[in-house]
C-alpha positions as CSV (number, residue, x, y, z in Angstrom):
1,X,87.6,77.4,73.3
2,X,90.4,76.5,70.5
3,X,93.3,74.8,71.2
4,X,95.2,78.2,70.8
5,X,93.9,79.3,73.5
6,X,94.1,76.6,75.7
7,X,97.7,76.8,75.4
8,X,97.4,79.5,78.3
9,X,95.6,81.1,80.9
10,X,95.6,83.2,83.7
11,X,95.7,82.4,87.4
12,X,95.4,84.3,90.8
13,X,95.1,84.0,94.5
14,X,91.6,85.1,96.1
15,X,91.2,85.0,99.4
16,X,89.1,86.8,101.9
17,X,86.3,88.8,100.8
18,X,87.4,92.4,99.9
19,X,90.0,89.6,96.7
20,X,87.5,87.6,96.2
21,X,85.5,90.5,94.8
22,X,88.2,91.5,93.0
23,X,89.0,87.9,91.2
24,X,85.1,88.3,90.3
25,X,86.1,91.4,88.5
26,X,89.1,90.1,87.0
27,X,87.5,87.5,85.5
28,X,84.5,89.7,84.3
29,X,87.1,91.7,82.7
30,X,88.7,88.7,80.8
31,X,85.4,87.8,79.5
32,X,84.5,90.6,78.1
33,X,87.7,91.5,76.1
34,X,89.2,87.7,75.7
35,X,86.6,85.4,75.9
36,X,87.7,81.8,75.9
37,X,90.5,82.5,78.0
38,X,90.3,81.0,81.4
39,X,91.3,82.0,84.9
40,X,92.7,79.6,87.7
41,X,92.0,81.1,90.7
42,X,92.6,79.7,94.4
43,X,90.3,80.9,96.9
44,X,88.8,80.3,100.4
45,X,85.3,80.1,99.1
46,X,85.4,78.8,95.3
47,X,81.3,79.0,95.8
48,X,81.5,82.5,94.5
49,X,83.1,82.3,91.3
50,X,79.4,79.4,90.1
51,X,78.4,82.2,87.9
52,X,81.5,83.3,86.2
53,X,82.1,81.0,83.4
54,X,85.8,81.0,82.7
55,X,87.2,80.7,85.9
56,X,88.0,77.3,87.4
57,X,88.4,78.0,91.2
58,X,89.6,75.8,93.5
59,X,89.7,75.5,97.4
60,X,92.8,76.9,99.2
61,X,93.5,77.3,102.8
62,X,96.4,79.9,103.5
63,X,99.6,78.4,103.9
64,X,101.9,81.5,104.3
65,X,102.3,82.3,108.3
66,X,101.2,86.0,108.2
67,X,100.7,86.5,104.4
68,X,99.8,84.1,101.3
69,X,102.6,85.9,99.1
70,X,104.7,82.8,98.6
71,X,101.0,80.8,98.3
72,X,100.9,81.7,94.6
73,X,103.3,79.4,93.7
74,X,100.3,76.7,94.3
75,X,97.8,77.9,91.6
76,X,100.7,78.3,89.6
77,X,101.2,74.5,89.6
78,X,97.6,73.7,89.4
79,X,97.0,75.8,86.3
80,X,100.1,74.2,84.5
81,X,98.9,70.7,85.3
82,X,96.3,72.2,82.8
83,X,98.0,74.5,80.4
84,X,101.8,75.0,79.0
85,X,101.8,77.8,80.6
86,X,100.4,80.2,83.2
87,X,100.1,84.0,83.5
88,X,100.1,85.0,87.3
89,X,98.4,88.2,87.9
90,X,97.2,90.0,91.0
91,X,93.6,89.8,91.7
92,X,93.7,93.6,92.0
93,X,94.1,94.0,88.7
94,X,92.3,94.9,85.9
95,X,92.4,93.7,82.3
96,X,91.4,96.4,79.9
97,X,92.2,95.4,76.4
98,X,92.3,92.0,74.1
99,X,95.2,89.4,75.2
100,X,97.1,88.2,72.6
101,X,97.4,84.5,71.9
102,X,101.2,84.2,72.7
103,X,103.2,81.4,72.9
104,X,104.9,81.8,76.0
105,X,108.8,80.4,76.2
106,X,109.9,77.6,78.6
107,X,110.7,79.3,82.4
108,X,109.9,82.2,83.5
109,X,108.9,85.4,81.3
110,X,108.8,88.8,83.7
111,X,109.1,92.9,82.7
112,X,110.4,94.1,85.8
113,X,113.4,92.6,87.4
114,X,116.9,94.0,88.9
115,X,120.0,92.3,90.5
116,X,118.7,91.7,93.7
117,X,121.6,93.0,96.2
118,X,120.5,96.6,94.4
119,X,116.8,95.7,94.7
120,X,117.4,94.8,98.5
121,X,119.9,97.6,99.2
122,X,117.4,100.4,98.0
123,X,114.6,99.0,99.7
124,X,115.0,96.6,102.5
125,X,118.9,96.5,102.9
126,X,118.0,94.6,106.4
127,X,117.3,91.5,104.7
128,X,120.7,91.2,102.8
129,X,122.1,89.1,105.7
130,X,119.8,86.7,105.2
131,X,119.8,86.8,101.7
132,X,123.2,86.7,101.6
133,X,123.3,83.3,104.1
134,X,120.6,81.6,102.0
135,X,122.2,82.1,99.2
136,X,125.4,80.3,100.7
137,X,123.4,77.5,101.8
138,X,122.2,76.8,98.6
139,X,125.2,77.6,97.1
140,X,124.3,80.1,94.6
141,X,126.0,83.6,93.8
142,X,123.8,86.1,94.6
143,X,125.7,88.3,92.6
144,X,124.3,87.0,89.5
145,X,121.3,86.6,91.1
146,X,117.9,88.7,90.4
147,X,115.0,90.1,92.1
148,X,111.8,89.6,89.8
149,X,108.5,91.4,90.0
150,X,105.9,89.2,91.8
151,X,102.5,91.0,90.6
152,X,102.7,89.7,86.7
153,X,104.9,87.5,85.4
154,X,104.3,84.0,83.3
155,X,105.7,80.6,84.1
156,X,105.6,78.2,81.2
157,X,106.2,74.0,81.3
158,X,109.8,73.5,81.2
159,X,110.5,69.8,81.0
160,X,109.7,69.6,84.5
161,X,112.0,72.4,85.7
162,X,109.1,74.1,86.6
163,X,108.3,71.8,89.6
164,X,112.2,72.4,90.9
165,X,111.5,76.1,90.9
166,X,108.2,75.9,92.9
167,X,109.7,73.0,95.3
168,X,112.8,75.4,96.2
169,X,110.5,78.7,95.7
170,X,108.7,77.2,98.9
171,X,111.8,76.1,100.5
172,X,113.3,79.5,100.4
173,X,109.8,81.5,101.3
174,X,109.6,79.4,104.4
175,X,113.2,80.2,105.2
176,X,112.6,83.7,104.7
177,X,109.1,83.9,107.0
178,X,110.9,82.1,109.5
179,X,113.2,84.5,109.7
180,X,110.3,87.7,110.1
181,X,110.4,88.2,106.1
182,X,106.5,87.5,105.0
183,X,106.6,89.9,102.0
184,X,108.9,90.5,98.8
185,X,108.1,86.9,97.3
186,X,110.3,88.2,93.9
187,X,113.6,87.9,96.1
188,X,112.3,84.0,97.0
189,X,111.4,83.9,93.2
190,X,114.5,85.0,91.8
191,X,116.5,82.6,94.1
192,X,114.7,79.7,93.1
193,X,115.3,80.8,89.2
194,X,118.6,80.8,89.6
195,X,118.7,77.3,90.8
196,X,117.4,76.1,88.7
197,X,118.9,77.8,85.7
198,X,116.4,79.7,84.7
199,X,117.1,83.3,83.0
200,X,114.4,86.0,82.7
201,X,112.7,86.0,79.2
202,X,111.3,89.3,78.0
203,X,109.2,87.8,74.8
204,X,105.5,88.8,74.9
205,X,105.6,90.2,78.6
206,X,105.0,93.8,77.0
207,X,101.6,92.5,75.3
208,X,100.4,91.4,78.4
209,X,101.2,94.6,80.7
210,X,99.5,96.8,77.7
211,X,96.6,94.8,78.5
212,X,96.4,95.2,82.5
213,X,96.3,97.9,85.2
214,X,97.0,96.9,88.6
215,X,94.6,98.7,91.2
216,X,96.8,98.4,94.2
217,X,94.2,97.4,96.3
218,X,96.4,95.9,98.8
219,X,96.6,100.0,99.8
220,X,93.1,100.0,100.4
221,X,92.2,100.1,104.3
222,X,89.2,97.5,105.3
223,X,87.0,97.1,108.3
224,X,87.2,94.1,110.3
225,X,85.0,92.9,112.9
226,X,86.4,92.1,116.5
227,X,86.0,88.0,115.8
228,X,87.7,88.4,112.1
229,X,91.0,89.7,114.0
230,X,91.2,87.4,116.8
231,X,90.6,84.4,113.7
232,X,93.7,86.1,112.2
233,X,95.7,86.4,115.2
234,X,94.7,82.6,115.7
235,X,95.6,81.9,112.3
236,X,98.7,83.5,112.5
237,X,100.5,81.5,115.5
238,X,98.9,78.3,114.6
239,X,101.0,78.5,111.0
240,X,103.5,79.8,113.0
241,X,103.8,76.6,115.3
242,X,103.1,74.3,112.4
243,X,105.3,75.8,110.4
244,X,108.3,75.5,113.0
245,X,107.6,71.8,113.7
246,X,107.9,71.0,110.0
247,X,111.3,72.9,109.9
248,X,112.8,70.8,112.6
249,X,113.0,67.9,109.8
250,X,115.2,69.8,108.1
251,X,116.6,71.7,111.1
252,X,120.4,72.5,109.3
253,X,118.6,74.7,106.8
254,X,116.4,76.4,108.6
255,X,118.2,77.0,111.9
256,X,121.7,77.4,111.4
């Protein structure tokens, strides 16, 4: 692998079985048309990705109370303790074409994005309260603040502004799940960009989505057996209850 390439990779989230399949795929694909480039992937059972030689997979236990949307943000800082920066893709995805070598700006480089009272009025206009009172908490205009697509999108080492955004990126996400909202990760996203003063770059995002078509497995239906649900359920209440314990130690943010 040259050093050109180790300047980046690609990272993704894989767990349960029907994503872990998918990362496998992923990663096959990556091979095949870039091969050198590597994939961090965080999964429940990094046993299955022995025989694919460019992924480095590591073990991860769900942290999100009912989803592991705001989870990304962990493989995220593992593959930039690694590389400058970090392309976050969906594991339903696949990659169809040669990646570029591209030296990816400091922050956060995204294609889709929009102001994120618009995003939030056309599509969940319920969660503009809270929105709206997180945003006065952390005293940030929300105005001037922007939604930002959460399926592919790169985060590159920015003098250590990067750990800000993924500190206060989990911060708001836990705020947000307290308050019923486990999905929509790019409002949580763009927040945390704005704190930290990040605005959305644009260079070399269009090589990358030329590259990629995104499956939309998430659509797909699966079969689960009668013990799987009731470990979800279980799962579910137990991150709950953790979850509310740790926000009693900051209880001002979270509660009032």
């Amino acid at each position: 692998m040259s050093r050109e390439q180790k300047d980046f990779c690609f990272c993704t989230l894989a767990i349960g079985k029907n994503y872990r399949l998918l990362a496998q795929q992923l990663a096959q694909d990556l091979e095949k048309n870039s091969p050198g480039i590597s994939v961090v992937i965080y999964t429940d059972k990094p046993e299955d990705f022995k025989t694919n030689p460019n992924t480095l997979a590591y073990k991860h236990q769900q942290q999100g109370i009912l989803l592991c949307y705001h989870d990304k943000r962990f493989v995220l800082a593992k593959a930039l303790s690694n590389f400058r920066a970090a392309i976050y893709i969906d594991a339903d995805t696949r990659i169809t074409s040669k990646i570029s070598n591209i030296h990816w700006q400091p922050g956060i480089t995204a294609g889709h994005w929009e102001n994120l009272i618009e995003h939030a009025s056309k599509y969940n206009p319920e969660r503009l309260e809270f929105f709206k009172k997180i945003a006065s908490k952390l005293n940030l205009p929300l105005e001037n603040t922007n939604y930002i697509g959460e399926s592919l999108f790169v985060i590159a080492r920015d003098e250590g502004r990067e750990g800000k955004f993924f500190e206060q990126w989990g911060h708001i996400g836990r705020y947000l799940e307290l308050k019923g909202i486990h999905s929509g990760e790019g409002n949580a996203m763009g927040l945390a960009a704005t704190l930290v003063g990040w605005n959305i770059k644009t260079e070399g995002w269009q090589e990358i989505k030329q590259a990629v078509k995104h499956i939309e497995a998430s659509h797909t239906p699966t079969q689960e057996k009668f013990w799987d649900k009731w470990k979800i359920k279980l799962g579910y209440y137990y991150r709950l209850n953790v979850a509310r314990l740790e926000a009693l130690k900051n209880f001002k943010f979270y509660y009032t």
